[in-house]
Backbone as a ProteinNet text record, in pm:
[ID]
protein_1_A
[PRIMARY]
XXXXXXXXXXXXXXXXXXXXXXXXXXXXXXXXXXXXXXXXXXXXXXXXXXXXXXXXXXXXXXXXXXXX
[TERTIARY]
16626.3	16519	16577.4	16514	16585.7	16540.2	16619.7	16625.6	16661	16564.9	16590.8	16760.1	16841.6	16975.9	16954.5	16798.3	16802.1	16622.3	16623.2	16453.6	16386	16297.7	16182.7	16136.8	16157.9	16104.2	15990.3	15908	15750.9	15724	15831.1	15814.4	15773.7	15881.7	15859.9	15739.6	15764.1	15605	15513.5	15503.5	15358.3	15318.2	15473.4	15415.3	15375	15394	15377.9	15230.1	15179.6	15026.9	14951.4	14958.6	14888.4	14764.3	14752.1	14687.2	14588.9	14639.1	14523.9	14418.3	14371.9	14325.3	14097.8	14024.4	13912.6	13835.2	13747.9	13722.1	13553.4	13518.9	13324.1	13277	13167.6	13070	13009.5	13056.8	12988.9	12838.4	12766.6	12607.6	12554.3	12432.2	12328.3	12227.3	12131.3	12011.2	11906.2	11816.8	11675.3	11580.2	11576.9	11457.5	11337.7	11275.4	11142	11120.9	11248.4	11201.8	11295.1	11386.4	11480.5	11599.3	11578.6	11702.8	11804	11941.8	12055.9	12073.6	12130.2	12099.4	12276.6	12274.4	12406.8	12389	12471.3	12441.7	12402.9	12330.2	12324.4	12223.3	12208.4	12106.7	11976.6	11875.5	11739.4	11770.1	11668.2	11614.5	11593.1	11619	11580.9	11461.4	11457.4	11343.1	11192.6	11203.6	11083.5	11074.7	11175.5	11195.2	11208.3	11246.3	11270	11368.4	11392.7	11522.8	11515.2	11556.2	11521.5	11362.8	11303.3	11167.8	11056.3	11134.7	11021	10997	10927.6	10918	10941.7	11087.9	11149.4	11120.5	11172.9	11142	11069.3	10938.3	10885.7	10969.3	10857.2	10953.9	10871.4	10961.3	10950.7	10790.7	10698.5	10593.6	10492.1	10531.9	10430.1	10458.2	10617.2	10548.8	10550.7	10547.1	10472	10302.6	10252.9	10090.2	10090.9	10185	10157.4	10110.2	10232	10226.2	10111.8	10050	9969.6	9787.6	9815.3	9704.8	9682.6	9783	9796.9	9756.4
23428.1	23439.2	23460.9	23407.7	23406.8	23522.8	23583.4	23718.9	23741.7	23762.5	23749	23814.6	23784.4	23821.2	23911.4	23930	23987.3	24059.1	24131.3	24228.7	24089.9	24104.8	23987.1	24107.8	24061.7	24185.8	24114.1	24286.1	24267.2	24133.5	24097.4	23990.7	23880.1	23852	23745.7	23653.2	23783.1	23839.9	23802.1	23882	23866.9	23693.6	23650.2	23526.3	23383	23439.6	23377.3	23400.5	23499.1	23529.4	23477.2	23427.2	23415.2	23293.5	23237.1	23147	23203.3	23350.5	23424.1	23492.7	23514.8	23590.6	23519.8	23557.8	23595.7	23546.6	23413.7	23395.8	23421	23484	23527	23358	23379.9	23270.8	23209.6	23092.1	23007.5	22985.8	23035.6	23046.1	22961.1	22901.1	22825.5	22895.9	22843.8	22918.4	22817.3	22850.6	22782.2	22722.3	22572.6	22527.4	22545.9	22558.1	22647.8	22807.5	22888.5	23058.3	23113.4	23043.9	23096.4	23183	23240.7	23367.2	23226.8	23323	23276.8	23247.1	23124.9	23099.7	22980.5	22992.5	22869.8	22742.4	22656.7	22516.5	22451.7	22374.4	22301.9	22385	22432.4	22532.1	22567.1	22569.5	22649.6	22742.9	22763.1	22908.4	23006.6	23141	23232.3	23325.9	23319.7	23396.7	23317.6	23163.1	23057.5	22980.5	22929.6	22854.9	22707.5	22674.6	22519.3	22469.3	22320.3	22275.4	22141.8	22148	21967.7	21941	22040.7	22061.8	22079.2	22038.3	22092.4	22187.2	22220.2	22333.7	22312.6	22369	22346	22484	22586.9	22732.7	22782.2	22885.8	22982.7	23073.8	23144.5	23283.4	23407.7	23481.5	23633	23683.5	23676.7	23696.9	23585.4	23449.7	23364.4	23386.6	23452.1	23495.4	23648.8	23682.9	23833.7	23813.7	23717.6	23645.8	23623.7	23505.5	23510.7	23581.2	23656.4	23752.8	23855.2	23877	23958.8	23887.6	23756.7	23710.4	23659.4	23713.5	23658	23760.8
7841.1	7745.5	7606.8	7498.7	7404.4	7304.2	7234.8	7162.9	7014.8	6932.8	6798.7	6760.4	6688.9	6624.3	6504.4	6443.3	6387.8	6346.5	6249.6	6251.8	6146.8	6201.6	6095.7	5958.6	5861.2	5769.7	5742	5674.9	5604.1	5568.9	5425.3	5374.3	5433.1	5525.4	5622.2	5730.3	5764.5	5847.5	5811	5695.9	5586.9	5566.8	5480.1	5451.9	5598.1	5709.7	5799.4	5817.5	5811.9	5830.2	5690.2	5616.2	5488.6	5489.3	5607.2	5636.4	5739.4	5794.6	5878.8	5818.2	5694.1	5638.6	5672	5658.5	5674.5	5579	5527.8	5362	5392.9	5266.8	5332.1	5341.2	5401.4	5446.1	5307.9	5290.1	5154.9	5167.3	5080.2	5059.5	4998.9	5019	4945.4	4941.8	4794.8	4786.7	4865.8	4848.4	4997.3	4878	4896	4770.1	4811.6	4906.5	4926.7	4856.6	4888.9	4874	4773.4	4771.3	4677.7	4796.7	4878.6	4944.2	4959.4	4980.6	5027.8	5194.1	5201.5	5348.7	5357	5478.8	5533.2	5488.3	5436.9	5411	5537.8	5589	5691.9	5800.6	5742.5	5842.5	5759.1	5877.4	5819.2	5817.4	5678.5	5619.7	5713	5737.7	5827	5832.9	5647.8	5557.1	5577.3	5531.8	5510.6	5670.5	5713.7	5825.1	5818.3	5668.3	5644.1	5636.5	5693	5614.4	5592.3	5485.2	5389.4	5390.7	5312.8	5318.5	5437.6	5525.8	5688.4	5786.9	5757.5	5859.2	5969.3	5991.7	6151.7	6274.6	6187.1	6256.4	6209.9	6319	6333.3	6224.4	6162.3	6111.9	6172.6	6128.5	6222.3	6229.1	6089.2	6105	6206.3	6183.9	6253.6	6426.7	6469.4	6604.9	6646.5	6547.8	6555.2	6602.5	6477.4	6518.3	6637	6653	6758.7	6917.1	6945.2	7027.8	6999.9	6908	6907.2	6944.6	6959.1	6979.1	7104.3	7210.5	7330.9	7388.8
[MASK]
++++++++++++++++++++++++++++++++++++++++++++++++++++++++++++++++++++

């Protein structure tokens, strides 16, 4: 099995990981409501995307359920 000859320093290390790092989630605003939402995805707030109402939002099945 093969066995390093020598210690990997910080430096080294480090710059080997510099491509692991975590970048926040890129945002769009919603042309129906205005909130910030995922590109490519419906609204979570309104429930539209590319002007249609695709999803239920939280209040319309709240109605719902309450009328059942």
């Amino acid at each position: 099995m093969a066995v390093p000859k020598h210690k990997t320093s910080k430096s080294k290390r480090d710059k080997r990981r510099t491509h692991q790092k975590i970048d926040a989630p890129i945002l769009g605003t919603c042309a129906q409501c205005g909130e910030r939402k995922l590109p490519h995805n419906a609204c979570p707030n309104c429930g539209t995307y590319k002007g249609r109402k695709v999803v239920p939002t939280k209040d319309e099945l709240s109605v719902k359920k309450d009328a059942k």
